[in-house]
C-alpha positions in Angstrom: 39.5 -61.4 -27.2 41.8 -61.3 -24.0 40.1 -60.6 -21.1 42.0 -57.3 -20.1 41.4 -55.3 -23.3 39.1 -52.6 -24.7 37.9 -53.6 -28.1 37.4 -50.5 -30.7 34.2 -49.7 -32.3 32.0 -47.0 -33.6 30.5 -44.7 -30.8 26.8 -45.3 -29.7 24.7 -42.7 -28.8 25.4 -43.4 -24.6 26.8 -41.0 -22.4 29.5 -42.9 -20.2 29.7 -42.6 -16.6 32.6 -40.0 -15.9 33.8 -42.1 -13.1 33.7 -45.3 -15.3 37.7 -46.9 -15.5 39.2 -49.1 -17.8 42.6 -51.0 -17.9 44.5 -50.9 -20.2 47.5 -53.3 -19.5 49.1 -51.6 -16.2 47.6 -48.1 -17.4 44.4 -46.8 -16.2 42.2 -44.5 -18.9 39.8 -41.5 -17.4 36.6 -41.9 -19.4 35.0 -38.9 -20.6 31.4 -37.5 -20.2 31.9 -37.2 -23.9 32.6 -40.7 -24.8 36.4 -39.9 -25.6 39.5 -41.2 -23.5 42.1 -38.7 -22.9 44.2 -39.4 -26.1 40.6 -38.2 -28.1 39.8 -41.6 -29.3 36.0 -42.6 -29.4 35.7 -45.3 -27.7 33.1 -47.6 -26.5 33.8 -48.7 -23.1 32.7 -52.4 -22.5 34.3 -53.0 -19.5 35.5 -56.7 -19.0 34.2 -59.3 -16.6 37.7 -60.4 -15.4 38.5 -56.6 -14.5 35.7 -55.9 -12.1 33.7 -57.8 -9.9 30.6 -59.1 -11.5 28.2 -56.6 -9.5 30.6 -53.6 -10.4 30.2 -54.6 -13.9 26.4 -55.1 -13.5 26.0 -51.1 -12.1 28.7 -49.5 -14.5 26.2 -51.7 -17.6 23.3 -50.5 -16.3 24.9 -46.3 -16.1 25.5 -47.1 -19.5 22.4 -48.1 -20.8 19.9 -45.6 -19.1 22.3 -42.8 -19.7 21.7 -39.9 -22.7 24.1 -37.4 -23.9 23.7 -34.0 -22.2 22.0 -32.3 -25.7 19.8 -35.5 -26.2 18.2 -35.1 -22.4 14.7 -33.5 -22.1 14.4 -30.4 -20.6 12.2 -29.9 -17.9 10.0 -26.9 -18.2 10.1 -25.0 -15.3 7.1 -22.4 -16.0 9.6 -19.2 -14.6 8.8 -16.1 -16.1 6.4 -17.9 -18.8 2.3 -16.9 -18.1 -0.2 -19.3 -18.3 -2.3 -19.5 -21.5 -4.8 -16.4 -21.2 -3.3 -15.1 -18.9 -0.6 -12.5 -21.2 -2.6 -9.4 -20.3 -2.8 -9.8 -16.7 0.9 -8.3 -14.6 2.3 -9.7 -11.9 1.1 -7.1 -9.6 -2.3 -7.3 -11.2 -2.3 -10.8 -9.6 -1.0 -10.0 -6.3 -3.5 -7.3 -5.6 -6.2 -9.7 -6.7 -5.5 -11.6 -3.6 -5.4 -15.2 -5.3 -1.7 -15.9 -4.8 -0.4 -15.0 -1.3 2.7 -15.7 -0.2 3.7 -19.1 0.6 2.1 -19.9 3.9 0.3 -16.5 4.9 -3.7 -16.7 4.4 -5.1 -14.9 2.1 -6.5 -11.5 2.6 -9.8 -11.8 1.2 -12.0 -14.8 -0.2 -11.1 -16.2 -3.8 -12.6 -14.8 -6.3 -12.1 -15.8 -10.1 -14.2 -13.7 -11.8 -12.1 -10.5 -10.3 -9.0 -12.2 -12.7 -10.9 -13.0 -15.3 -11.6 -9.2 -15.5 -8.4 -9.2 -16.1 -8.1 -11.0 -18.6 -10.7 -10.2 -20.7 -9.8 -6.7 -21.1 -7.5 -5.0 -23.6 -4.1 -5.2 -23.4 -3.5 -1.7 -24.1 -6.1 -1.1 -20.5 -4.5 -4.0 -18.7 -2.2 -1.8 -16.6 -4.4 0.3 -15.9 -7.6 -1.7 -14.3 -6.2 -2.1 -11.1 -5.5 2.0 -10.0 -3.3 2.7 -6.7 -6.0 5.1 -5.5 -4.9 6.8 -2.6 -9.1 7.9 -2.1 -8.3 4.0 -1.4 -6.0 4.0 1.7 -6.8 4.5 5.3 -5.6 7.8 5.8 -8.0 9.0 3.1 -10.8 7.7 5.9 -9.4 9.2 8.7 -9.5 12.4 10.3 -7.7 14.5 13.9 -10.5 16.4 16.1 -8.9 18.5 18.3 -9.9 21.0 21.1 -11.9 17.8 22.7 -14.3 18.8 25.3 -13.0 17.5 29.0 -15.5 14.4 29.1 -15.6 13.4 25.8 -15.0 9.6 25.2 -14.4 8.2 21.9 -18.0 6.2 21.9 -19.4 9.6 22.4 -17.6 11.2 19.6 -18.2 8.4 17.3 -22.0 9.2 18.4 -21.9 12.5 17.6 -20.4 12.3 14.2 -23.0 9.4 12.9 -25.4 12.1 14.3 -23.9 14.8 12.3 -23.8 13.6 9.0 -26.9 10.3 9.0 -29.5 11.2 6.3 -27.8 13.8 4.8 -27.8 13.9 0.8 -23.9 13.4 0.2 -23.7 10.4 2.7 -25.1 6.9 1.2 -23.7 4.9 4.3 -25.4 4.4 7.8 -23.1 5.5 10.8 -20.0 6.4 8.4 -17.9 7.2 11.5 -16.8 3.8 12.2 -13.9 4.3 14.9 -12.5 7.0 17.7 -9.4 7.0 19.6 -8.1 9.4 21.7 -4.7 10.3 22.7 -3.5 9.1 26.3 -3.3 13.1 27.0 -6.8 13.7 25.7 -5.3 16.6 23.5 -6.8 15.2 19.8 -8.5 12.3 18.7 -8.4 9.9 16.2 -11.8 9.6 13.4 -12.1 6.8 10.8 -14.8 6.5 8.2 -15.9 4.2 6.2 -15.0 6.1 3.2 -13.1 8.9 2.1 -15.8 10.6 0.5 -17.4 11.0 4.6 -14.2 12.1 5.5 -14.5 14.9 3.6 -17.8 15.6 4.6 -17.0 15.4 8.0 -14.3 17.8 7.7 -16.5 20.6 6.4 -17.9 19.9 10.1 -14.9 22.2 11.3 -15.2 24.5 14.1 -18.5 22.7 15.5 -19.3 22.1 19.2 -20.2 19.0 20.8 -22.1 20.3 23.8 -22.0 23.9 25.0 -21.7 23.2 27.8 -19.1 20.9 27.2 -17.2 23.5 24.7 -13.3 24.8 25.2 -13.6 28.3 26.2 -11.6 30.4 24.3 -9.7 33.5 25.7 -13.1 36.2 24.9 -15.0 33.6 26.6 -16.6 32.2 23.4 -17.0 28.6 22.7 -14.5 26.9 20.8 -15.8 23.8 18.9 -13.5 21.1 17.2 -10.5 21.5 14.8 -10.7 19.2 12.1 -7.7 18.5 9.8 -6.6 15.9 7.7 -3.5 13.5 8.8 0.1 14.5 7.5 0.1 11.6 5.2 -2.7 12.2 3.2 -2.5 12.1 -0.4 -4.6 14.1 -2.3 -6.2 12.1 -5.1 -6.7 13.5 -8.9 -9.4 13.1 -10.6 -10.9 9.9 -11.3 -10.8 8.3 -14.9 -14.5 7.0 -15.0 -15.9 10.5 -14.3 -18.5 11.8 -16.9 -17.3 14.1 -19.6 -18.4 17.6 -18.7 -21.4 18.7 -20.9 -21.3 22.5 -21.3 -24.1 24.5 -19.4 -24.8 20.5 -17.2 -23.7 20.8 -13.6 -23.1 17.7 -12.2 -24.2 17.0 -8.3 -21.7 14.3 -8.2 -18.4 16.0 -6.9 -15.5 13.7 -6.2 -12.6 14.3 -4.1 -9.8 15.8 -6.3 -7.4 18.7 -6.0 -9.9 21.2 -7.5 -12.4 20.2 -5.1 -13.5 23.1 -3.1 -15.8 23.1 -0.1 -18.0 26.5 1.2 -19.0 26.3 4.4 -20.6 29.3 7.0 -23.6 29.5 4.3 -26.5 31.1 6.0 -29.0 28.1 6.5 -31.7 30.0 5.1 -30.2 30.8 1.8 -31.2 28.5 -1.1 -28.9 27.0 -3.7 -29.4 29.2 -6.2 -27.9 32.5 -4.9 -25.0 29.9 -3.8 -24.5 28.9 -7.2 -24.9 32.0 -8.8 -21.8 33.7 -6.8 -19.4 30.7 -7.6 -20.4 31.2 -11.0 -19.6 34.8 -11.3 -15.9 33.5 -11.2 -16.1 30.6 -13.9 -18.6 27.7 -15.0 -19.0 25.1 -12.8 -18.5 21.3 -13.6 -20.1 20.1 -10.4 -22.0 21.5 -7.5 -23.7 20.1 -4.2 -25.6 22.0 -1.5 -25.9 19.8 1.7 -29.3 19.2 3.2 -30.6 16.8 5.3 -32.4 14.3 3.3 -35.6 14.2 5.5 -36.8 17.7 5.6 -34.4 19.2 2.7 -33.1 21.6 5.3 -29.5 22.9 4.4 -26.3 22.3 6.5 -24.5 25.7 5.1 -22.1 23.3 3.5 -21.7 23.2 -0.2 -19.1 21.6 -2.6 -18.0 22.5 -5.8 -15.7 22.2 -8.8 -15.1 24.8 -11.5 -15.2 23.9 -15.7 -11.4 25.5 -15.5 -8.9 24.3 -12.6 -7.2 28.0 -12.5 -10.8 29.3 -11.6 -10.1 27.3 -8.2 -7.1 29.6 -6.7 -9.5 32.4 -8.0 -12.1 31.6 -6.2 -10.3 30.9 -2.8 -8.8 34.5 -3.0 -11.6 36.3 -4.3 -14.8 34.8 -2.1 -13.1 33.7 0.9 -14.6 35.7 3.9 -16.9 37.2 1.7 -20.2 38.4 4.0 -23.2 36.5 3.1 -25.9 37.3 4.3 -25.1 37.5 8.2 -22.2 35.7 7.8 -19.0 35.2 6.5 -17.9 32.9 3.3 -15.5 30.1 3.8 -13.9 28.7 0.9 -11.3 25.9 1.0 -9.6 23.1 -1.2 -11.9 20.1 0.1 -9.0 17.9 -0.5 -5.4 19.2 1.7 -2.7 17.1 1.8 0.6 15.8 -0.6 0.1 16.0 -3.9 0.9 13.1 -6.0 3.6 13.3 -8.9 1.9 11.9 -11.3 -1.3 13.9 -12.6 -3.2 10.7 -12.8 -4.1 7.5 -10.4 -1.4 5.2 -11.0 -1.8 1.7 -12.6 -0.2 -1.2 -10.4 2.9 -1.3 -12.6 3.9 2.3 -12.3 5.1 1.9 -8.5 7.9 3.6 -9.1 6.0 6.8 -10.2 4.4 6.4 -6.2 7.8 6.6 -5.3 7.9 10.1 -6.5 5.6 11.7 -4.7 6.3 14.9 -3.3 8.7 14.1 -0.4 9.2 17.8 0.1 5.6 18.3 1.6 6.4 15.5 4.3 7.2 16.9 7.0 10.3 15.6 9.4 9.1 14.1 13.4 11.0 12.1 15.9 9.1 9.2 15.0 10.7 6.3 12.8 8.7 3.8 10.7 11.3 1.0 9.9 9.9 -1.6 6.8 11.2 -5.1 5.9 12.7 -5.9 9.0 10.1 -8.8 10.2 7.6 -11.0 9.4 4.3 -12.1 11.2 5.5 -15.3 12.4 8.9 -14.3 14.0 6.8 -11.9 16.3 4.5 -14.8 17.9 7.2 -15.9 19.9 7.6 -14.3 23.0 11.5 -15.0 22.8 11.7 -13.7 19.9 9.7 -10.8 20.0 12.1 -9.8 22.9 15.3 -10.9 21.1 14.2 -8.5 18.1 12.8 -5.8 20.5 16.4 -5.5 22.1 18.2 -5.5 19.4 16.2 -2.4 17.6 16.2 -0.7 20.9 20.4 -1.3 21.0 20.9 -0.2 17.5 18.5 2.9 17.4 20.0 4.1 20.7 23.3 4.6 18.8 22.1 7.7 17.5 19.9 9.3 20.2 17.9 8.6 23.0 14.4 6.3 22.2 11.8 7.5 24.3 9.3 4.6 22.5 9.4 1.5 20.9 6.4 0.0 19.3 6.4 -3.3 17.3 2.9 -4.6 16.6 2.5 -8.3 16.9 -0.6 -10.8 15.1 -4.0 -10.4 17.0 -6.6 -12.8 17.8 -5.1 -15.3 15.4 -4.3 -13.5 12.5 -1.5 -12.5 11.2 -2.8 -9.6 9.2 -3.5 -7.3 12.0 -2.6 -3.7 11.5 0.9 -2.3 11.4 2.2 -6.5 11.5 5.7 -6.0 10.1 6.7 -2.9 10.7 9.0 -0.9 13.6 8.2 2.4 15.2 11.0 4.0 17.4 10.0 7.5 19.2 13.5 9.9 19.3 14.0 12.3 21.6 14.8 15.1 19.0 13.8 15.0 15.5 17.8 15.5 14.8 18.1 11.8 16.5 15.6 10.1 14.2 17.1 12.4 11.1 20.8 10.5 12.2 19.2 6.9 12.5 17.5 7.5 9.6 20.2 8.1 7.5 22.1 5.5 9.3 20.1 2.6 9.2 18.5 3.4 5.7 19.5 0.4 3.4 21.0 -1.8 6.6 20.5 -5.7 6.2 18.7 -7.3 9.3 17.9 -11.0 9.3 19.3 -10.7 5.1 16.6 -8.2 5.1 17.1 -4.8 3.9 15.8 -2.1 6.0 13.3 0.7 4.6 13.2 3.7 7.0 10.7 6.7 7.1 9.2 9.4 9.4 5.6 8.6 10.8 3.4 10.9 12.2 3.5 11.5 16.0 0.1 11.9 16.2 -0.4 8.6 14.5 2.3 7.2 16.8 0.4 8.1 19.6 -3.0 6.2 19.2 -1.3 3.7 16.9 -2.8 4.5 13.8 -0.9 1.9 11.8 
């Protein structure tokens, strides 16, 4: 065979080279990845020694043999979208809350704990997405509380004090010290309360109107003392009624009452009335499903604080209207929903993969403040820089000031080494009109920053104030 030609034969299952050149006389022929030349003749392409240089004809022999046509290769399986065996029943968001799989190099938020998965796992399909509730009895602002009308000298160890006093050893309380934090404003108009749980929140605020000292009461304008106002922060969801409550058994009132919307709480109950009489009134508007009168624990003493829940959730508005202010005794009835705050859209706590029910809570009751809470703007490592920090600190301050002037800028950064401190990731800007922060809201609302894009929302001044993230 001459030394410059191709010789003919049946195609092998190779895949040549694309860049692979043969002579053919003066002509030069493109081989396909195919194993066709141009002109659609299969061809197999042994290239010649006297055409190439011995160590060109060496690589292009060696492309040949170790290469496979494109349908012949073996996939790699890449394990997107496809769950590991026994693992079908358990969502993605199941697995994020379960705090296993943080993100690539953050910590994770609590210690690793299989079994908590494996809960997952086992259970039905059909209760899979709902195991792992969004429970806003759950959040922070469900623990916390405003006192306002502070005494002159109070300090926030002394109100934390005089809250564990208030509500240690009493029957409805199962913690010790439940008021875990205090922070007052720079002004010293209200004060910040956290609790352990929501459930002494709500006890707590049943505690409204009472005086720290008398001495160290607010006068009011009649000269009487005037103790703290209680109330609950703008952001508080009201929570419905939780799933793994006992089914009501007619003529069986529960002492259990949970925090719901039909939860009501009577307070201003002369101390020296017993339960029953209580009872009886609320029960001259409907049946009860649940009822507590609070005593201290030690000496069975009542606090003149009682909660409650009727059989029929219409019986609730009836009762506020008809029994509120009644006189009792030597003293007047107070009847209120225990639980004041937004009310959820859905009627039921919602399971980790119905987010975007969340997102339809009732925007309406929010109310509108000069205060901006931007989202998805940072993360906790481009705030430990100092240079950085700044960089990012002046260019929110630029772009806000576009629409108003920004009386505050607050941008938490990681604390004591970690970089899950409170409020890490998120942007506060104070306006100086609430028109300001509605223009930069609108504005800035869907923005990119850093390839980001930015989620804007009111915040609570209040909350702003003693950053309450």
């Amino acid at each position: 065979m001459a030394p410059d030609e191709v010789r003919a034969a049946k195609p092998r299952e190779t895949h040549i080279h694309p860049v692979a050149i043969t002579e053919l006389g003066n002509a030069k022929t493109d081989i396909l990845v195919d194993g066709r030349s141009e002109n659609g003749t299969e061809i197999e392409a042994i290239v010649v020694a006297g055409s190439l240089r011995s160590g060109q004809r060496d690589e292009n022999e060696a492309i040949e043999a170790t290469s496979l046509r494109t349908d012949h290769r073996k996939r790699r399986l890449t394990q997107w979208d496809i769950k590991p065996p026994g693992y079908e029943n358990v969502t993605a968001e199941q697995a994020k809350i379960s705090g296993m799989f943080p993100l690539p190099g953050a910590p994770r938020q609590q210690a690793v704990d299989p079994s908590r998965l494996q809960a997952l796992v086992n259970q039905p399909a059909a209760a899979a997405t709902e195991s792992s509730a969004l429970r806003p009895s759950n959040s922070r602002q469900a623990k916390r509380l405003f006192a306002h009308n502070l005494p002159p000298n109070a300090t926030d160890a002394a109100l934390v004090s005089f809250f564990n006093l208030q509500l240690n050893g009493l029957n409805v309380i199962e913690s010790i010290d439940p008021c875990v934090s205090s922070q007052i404003s720079k002004d010293h108009s209200f004060a910040l309360l956290e609790f352990k749980g929501a459930n002494e929140a709500t006890v707590a605020l049943a505690l409204d109107g009472i005086t720290m000292e008398e001495h160290e009461a607010v006068a009011t304008a009649n000269g009487g003392a005037r103790g703290l106002e209680l109330r609950r922060p703008k952001d508080y969801i009201v929570p419905s009624a939780p799933e793994d409550q006992p089914p009501y058994q007619e003529g069986v009132i529960s002492n259990q009452v949970p925090d719901s919307p039909n939860k009501l709480c009577v307070t201003n109950i002369p101390l020296y009335i017993p339960e029953e009489p209580v009872t009886m009134l609320l029960k001259s508007i409907g049946e009860l499903k649940a009822f507590v009168l609070v005593k201290d624990s030690g000496t069975d003493e009542s606090r003149g604080i009682a909660f409650c829940e009727y059989v029929d959730a219409a019986a609730t508005a009836i009762a506020v209207e008809s029994l509120n202010g009644m006189e009792l005794g030597d003293k007047h009835l107070k009847i209120t929903h225990a639980s004041i705050g937004v009310t959820q859209a859905a009627g039921l706590d919602m399971g980790v993969n119905a987010m975007s029910m969340f997102a339809k809570t009732t925007s309406a009751d929010l109310e509108t403040t000069r205060v901006l809470q931007l989202l998805n703007m940072v993360t906790a490592d481009e705030l430990i820089n100092n240079e950085d920090y700044e960089e990012i600190l002046e260019d929110v301050q630029e772009e806000c000031s576009k629409y108003g002037q920004v009386l505050d800028l607050k941008i938490p950064r990681p604390a004591g080494g970690s970089r899950q401190s409170a409020g890490v990731g998120k942007i506060f800007v104070k306006f100086d009109t609430v028109e300001s922060a509605t223009n930069a809201l609108k504005a800035l609302a869907g923005r990119k920053f850093s390839d980001r894009t930015v989620v804007t929302t009111y915040f609570p001044e209040e909350s702003f104030e003693v950053d309450a993230w």
